[in-house]
KEPA-480096 format. One record per residue (C-alpha): residue number from 0; residue in one letter; y, x, z. Coordinates in steps of 0.02 Angstrom, whole numbers, plus 32768, in hexadecimal, padded with zeros to 4 digits. Layout:
BEGIN
<tormar n="NUM" res="A" north="Y" east="X" up="Z"/>
...
//
This chain:
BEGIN
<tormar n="0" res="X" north="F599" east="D94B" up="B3BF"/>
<tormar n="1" res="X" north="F58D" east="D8DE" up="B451"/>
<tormar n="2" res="X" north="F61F" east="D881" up="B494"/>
<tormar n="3" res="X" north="F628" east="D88E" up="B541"/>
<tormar n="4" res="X" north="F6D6" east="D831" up="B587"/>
<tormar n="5" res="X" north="F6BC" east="D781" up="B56B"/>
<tormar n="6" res="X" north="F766" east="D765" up="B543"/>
<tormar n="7" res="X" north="F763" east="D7D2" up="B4AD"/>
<tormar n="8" res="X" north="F6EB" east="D759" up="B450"/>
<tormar n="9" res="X" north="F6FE" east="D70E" up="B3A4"/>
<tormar n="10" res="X" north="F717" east="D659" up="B3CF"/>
<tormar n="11" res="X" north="F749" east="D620" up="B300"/>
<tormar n="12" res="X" north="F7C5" east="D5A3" up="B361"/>
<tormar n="13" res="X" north="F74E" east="D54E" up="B3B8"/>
<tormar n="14" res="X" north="F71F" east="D538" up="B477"/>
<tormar n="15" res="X" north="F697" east="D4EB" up="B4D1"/>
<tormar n="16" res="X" north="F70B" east="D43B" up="B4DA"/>
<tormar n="17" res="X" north="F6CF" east="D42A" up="B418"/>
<tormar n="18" res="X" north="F607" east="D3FC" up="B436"/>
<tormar n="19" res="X" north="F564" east="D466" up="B41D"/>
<tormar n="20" res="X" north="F553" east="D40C" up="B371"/>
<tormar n="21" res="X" north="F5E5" east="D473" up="B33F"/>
<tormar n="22" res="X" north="F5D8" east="D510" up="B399"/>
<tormar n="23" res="X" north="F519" east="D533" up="B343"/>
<tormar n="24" res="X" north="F56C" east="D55F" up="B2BA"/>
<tormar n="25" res="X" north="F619" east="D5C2" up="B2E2"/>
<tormar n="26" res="X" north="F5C7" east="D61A" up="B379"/>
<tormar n="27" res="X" north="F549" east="D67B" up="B319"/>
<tormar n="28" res="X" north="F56C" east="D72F" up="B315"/>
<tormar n="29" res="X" north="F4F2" east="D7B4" up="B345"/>
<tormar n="30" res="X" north="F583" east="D80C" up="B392"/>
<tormar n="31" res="X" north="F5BF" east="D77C" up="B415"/>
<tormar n="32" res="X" north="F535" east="D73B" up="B45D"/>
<tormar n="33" res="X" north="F57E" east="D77F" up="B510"/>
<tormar n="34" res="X" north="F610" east="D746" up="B4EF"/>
<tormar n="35" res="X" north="F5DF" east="D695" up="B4A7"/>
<tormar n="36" res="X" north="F573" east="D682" up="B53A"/>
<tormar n="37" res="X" north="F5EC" east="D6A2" up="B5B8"/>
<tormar n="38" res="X" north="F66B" east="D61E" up="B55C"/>
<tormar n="39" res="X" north="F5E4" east="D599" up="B569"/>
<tormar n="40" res="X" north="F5BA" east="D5B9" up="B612"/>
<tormar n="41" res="X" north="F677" east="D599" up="B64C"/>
<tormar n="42" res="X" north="F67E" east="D4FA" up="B5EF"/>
<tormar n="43" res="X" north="F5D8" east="D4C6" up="B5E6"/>
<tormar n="44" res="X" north="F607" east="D404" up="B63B"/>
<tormar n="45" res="X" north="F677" east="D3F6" up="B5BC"/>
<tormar n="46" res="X" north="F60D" east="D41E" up="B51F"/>
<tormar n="47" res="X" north="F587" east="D3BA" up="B53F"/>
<tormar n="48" res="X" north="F5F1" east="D314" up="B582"/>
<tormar n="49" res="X" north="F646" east="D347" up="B4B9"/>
<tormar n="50" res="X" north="F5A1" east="D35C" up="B46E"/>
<tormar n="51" res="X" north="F566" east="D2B1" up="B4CA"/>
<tormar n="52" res="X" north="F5F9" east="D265" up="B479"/>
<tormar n="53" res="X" north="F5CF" east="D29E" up="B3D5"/>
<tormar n="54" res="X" north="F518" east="D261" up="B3C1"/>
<tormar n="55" res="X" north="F516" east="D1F2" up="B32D"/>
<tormar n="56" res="X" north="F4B7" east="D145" up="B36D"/>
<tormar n="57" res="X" north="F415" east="D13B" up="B2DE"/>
<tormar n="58" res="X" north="F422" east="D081" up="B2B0"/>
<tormar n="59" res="X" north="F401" east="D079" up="B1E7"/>
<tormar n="60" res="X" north="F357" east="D062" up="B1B3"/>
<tormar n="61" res="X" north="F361" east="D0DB" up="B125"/>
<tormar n="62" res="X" north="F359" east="D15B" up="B1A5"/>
<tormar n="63" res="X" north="F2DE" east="D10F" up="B232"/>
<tormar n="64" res="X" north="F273" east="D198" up="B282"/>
<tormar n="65" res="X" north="F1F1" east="D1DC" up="B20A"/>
<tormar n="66" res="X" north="F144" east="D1F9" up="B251"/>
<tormar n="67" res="X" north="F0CD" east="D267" up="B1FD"/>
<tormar n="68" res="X" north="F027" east="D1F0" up="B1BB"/>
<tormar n="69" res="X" north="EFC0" east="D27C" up="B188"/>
<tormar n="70" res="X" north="EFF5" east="D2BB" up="B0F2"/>
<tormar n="71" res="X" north="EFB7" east="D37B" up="B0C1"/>
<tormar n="72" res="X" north="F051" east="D3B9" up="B088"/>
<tormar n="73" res="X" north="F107" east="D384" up="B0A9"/>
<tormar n="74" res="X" north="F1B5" east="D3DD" up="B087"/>
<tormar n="75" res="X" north="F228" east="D3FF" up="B10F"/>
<tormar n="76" res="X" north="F2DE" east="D3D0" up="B0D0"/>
<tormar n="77" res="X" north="F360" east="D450" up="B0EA"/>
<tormar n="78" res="X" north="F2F3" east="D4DD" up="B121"/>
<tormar n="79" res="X" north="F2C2" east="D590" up="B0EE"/>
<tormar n="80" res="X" north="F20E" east="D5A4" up="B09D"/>
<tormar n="81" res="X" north="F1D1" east="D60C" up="B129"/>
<tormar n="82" res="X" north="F20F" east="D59A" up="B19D"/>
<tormar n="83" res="X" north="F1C2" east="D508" up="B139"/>
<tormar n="84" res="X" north="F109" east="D544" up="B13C"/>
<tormar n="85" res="X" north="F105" east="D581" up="B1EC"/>
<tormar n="86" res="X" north="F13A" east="D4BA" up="B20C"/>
<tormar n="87" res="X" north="F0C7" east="D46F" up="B19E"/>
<tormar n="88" res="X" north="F03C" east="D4E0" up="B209"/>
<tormar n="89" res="X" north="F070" east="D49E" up="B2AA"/>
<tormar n="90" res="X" north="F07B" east="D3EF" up="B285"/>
<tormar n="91" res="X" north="EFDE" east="D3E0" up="B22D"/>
<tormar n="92" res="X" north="EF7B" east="D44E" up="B2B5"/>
<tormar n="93" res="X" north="EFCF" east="D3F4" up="B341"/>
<tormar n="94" res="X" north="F02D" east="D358" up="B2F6"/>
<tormar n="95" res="X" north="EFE9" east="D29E" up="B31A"/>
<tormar n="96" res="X" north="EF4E" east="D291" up="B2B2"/>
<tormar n="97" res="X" north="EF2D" east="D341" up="B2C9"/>
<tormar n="98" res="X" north="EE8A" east="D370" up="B33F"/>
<tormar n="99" res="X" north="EEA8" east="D36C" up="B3EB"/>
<tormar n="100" res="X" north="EED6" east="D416" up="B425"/>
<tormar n="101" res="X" north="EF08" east="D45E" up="B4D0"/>
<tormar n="102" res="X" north="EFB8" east="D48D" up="B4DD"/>
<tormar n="103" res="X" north="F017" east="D4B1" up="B570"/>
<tormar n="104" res="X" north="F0D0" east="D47F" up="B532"/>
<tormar n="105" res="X" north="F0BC" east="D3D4" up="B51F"/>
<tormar n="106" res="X" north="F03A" east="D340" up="B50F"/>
<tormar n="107" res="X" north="F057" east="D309" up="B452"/>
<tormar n="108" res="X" north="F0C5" east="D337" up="B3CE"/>
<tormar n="109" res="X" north="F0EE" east="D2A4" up="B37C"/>
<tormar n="110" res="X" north="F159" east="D2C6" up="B2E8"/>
<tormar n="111" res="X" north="F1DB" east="D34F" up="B262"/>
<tormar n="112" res="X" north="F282" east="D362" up="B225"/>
<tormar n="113" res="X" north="F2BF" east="D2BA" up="B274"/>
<tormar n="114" res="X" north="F379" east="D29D" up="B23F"/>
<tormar n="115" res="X" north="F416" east="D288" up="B2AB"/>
<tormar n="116" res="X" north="F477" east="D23F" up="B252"/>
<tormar n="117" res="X" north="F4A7" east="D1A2" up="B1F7"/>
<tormar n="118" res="X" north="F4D6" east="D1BB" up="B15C"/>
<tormar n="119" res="X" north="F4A7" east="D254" up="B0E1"/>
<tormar n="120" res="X" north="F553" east="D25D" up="B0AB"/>
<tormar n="121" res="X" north="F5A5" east="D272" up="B16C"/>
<tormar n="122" res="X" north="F540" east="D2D0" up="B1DC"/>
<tormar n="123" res="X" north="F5BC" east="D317" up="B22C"/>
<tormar n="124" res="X" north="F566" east="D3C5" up="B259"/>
<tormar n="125" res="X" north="F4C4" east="D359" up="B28B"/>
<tormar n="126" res="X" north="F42E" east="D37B" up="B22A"/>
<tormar n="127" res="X" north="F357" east="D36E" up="B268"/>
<tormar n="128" res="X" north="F2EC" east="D39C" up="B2F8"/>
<tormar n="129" res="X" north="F26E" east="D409" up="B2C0"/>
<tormar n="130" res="X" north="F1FB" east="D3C3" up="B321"/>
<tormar n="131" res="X" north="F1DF" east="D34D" up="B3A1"/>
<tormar n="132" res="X" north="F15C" east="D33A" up="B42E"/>
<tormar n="133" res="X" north="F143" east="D2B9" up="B4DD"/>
<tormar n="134" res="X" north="F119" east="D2F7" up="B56E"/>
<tormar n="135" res="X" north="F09A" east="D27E" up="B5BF"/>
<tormar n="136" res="X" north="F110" east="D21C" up="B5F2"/>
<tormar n="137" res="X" north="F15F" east="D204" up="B550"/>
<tormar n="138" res="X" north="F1EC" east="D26B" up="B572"/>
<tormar n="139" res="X" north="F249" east="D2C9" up="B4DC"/>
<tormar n="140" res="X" north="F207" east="D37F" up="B4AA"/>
<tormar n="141" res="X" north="F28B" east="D3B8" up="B42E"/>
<tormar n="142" res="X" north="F243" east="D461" up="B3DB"/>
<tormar n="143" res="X" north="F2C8" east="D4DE" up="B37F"/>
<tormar n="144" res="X" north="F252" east="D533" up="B2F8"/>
<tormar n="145" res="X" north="F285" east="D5D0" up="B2B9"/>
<tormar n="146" res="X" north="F226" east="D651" up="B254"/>
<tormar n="147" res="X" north="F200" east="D6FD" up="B262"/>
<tormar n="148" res="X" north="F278" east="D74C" up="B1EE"/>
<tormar n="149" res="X" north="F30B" east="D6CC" up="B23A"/>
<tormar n="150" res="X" north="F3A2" east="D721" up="B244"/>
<tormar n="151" res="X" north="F3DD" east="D683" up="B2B7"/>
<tormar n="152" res="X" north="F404" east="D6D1" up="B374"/>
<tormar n="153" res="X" north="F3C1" east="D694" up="B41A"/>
<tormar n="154" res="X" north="F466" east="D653" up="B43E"/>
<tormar n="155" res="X" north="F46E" east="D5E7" up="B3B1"/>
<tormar n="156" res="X" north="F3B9" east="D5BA" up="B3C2"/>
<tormar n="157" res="X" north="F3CE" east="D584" up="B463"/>
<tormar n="158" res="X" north="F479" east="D539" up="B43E"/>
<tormar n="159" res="X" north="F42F" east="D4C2" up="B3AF"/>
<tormar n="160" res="X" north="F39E" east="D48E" up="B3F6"/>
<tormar n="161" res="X" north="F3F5" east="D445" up="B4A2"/>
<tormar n="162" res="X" north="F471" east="D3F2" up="B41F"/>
<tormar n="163" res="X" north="F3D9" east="D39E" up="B3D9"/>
<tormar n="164" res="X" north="F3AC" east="D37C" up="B487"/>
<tormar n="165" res="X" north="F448" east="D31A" up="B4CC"/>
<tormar n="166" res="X" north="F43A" east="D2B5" up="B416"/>
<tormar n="167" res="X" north="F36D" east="D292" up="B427"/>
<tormar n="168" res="X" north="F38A" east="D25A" up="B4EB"/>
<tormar n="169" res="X" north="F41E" east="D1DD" up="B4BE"/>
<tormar n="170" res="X" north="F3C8" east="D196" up="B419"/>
<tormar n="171" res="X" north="F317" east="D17D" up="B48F"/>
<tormar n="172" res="X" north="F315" east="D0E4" up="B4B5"/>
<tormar n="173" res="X" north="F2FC" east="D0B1" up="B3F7"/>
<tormar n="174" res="X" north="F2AE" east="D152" up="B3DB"/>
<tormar n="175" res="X" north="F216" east="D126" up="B455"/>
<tormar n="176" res="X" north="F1FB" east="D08E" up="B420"/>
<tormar n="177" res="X" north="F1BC" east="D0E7" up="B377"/>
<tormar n="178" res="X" north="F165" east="D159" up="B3C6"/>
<tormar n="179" res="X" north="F0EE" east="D0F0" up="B41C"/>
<tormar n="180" res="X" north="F0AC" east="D0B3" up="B37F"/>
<tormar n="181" res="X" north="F04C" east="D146" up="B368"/>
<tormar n="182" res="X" north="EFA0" east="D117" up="B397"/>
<tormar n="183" res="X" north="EF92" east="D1CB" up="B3F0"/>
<tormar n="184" res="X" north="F008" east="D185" up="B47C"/>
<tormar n="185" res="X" north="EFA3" east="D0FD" up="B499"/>
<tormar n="186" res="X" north="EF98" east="D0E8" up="B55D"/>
<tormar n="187" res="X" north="F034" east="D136" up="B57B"/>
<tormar n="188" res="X" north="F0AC" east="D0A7" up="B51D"/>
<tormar n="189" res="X" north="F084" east="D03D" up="B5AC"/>
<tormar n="190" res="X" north="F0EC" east="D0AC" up="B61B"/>
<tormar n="191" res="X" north="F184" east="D068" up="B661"/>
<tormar n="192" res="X" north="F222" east="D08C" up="B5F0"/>
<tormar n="193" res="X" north="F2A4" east="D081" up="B67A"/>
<tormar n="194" res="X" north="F27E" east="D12E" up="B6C5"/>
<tormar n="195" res="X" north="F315" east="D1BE" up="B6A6"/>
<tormar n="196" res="X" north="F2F4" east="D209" up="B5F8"/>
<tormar n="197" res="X" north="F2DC" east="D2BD" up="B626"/>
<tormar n="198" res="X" north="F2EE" east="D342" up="B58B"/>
<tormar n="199" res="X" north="F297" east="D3CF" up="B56C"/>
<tormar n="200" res="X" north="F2A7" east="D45D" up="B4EB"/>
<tormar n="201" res="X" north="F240" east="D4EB" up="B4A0"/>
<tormar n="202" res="X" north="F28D" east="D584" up="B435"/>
<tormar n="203" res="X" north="F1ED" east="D5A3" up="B3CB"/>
<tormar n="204" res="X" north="F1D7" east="D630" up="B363"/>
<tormar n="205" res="X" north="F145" east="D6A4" up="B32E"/>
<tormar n="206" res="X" north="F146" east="D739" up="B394"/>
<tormar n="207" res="X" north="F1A7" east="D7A6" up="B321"/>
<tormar n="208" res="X" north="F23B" east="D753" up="B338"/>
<tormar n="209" res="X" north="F247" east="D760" up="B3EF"/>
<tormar n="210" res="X" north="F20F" east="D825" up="B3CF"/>
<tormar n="211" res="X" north="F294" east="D852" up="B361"/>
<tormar n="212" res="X" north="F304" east="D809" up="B3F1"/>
<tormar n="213" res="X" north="F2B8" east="D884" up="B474"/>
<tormar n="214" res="X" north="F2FB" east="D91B" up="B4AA"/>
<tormar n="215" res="X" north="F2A5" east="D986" up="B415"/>
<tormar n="216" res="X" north="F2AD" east="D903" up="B389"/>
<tormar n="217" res="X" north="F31E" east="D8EF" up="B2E9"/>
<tormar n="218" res="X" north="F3BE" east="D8AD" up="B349"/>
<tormar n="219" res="X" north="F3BB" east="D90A" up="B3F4"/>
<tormar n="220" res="X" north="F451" east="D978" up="B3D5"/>
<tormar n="221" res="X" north="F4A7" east="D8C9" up="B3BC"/>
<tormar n="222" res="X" north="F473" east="D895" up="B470"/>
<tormar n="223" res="X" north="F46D" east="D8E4" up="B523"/>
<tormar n="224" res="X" north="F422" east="D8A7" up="B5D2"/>
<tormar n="225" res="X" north="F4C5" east="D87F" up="B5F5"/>
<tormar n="226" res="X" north="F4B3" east="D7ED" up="B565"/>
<tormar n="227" res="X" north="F410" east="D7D2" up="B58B"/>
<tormar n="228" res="X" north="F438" east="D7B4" up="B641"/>
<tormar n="229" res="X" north="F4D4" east="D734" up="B602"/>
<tormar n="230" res="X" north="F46E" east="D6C8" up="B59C"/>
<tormar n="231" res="X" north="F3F6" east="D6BF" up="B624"/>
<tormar n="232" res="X" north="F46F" east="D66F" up="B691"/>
<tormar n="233" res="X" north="F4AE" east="D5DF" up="B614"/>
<tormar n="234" res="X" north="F3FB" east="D5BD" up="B5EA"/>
<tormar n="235" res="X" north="F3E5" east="D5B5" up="B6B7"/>
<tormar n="236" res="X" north="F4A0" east="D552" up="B6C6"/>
<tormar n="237" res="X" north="F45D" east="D4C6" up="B629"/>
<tormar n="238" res="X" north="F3A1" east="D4B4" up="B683"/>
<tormar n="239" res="X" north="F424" east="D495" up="B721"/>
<tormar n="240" res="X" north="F47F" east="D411" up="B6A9"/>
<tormar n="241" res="X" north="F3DF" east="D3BF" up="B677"/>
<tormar n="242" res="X" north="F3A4" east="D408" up="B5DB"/>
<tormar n="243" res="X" north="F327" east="D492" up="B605"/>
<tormar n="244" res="X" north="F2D5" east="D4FB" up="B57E"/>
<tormar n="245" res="X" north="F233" east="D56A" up="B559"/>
<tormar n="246" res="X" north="F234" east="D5FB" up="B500"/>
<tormar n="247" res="X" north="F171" east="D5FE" up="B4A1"/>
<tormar n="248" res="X" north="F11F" east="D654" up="B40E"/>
<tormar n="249" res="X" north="F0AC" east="D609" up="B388"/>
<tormar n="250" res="X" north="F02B" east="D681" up="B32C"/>
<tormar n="251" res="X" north="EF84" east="D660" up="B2CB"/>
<tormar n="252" res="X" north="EF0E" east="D678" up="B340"/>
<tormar n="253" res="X" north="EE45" east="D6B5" up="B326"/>
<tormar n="254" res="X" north="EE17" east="D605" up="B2DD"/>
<tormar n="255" res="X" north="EEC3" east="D61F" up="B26E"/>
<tormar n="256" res="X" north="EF1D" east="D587" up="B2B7"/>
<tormar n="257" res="X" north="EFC5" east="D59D" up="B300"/>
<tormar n="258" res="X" north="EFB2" east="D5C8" up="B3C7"/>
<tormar n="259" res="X" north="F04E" east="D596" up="B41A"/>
<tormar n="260" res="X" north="F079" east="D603" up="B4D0"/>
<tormar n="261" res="X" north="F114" east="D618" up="B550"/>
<tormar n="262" res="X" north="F172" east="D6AE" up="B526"/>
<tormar n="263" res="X" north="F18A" east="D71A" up="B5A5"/>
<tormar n="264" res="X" north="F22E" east="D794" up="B582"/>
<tormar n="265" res="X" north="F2D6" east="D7A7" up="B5D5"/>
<tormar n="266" res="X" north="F331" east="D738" up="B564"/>
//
């Protein structure tokens, strides 16, 4: 059942004051996503400016920023097997060594699971990007990977990845300077570093996901246009705020690599 008065949501003590780090994970139901939405929107200043303040600065070299070198096969830390392969199949069709393909979300994804955090031992709600990508002009790309069987909501989705987003943009600086040691990005490093950093983020899923979303798939009865129509509007009020996001799909497509598109639905 659908909760439709915003005030009657199950908040689990916390408010939008706390951060987006922390919210992913208590603002999770099926049943609130109206609700949750609405919250965010009212304080949405505030939970970023928290979130901002939360971002653990990466400084030890045991956890620099990994780049893939071509391996075959790598493992994925904390995620589920599904979500695992379907990772390992986008990096290696569209990862740094991987043959040039065209792809209309960004110019080059660079690397996977890059960590957040410091230490192993405090992370403090932070944990990996899935994956990250540049823009051509080597602007963050932070992609939220979820599989088709996720039971993981838009709202959290959405909620994670522009976490992830506000932690990638303040750790850039040292960030880029890794990434333009990929000879792929050769002829873009040269660009000048003192521009605004401007984020980006995709909610990536195979198409079943987003289906079982829509109005006839597994969870409708736990959503209504109503929902629909107030997660629209804090996806709208964060792309105000400065971290815009794409909805897309990733499939096998005739030559059975992973196609990546824009997903058009009315979340």
């Amino acid at each position: 059942m659908t909760r439709a008065n915003p005030s009657q949501y199950c908040n689990y003590g916390l408010h939008p004051g706390n951060g987006l780090h922390l919210l992913k994970d208590a603002w999770g139901q099926r049943s609130y996503i109206r609700g949750h939405s609405a919250a965010l929107r009212q304080g949405i200043r505030a939970a970023i400016d928290a979130t901002r303040n939360a971002v653990q600065m990466r400084v030890e070299v045991a956890h620099h920023f990994r780049i893939e070198t071509g391996r075959g096969e790598f493992t994925s830390r904390k995620s589920k097997p599904d979500e695992r392969q379907l990772e390992q199949a986008v990096f290696k069709a569209f990862g740094p060594y991987a043959p040039q393909r065209d792809v209309s979300l960004w110019m080059q994804l660079v690397a996977y699971q890059v960590p957040l955090f410091n230490s192993p031992v405090k992370k403090d709600h932070w944990g990996w990007v899935d994956l990250l990508a540049v823009t051509s002009h080597l602007d963050p790309i932070v992609i939220e990977l979820k599989h088709e069987n996720a039971n993981d909501t838009p709202f959290r989705t959405l909620v994670e990845c522009v976490a992830n987003m506000i932690a990638v943009e303040t750790n850039w600086p040292r960030l880029r300077t890794e990434v333009e040691t990929l000879s792929a990005l050769h002829g873009y490093a040269s660009r000048s570093t003192d521009r605004i950093v401007v984020p980006h983020g995709i909610l990536l899923a195979p198409a079943r996901y987003w289906q079982n979303w829509g109005h006839e798939g597994q969870f409708s009865h736990r959503v209504d246009d109503a929902t629909r129509s107030e997660f629209r509007a804090l996806r709208t009020d964060l792309r105000n705020a400065g971290y815009p996001t794409t909805l897309a799909s990733v499939g096998l497509g005739n030559d059975s690599l992973p196609e990546l598109q824009e997903v058009k639905c009315d979340w």
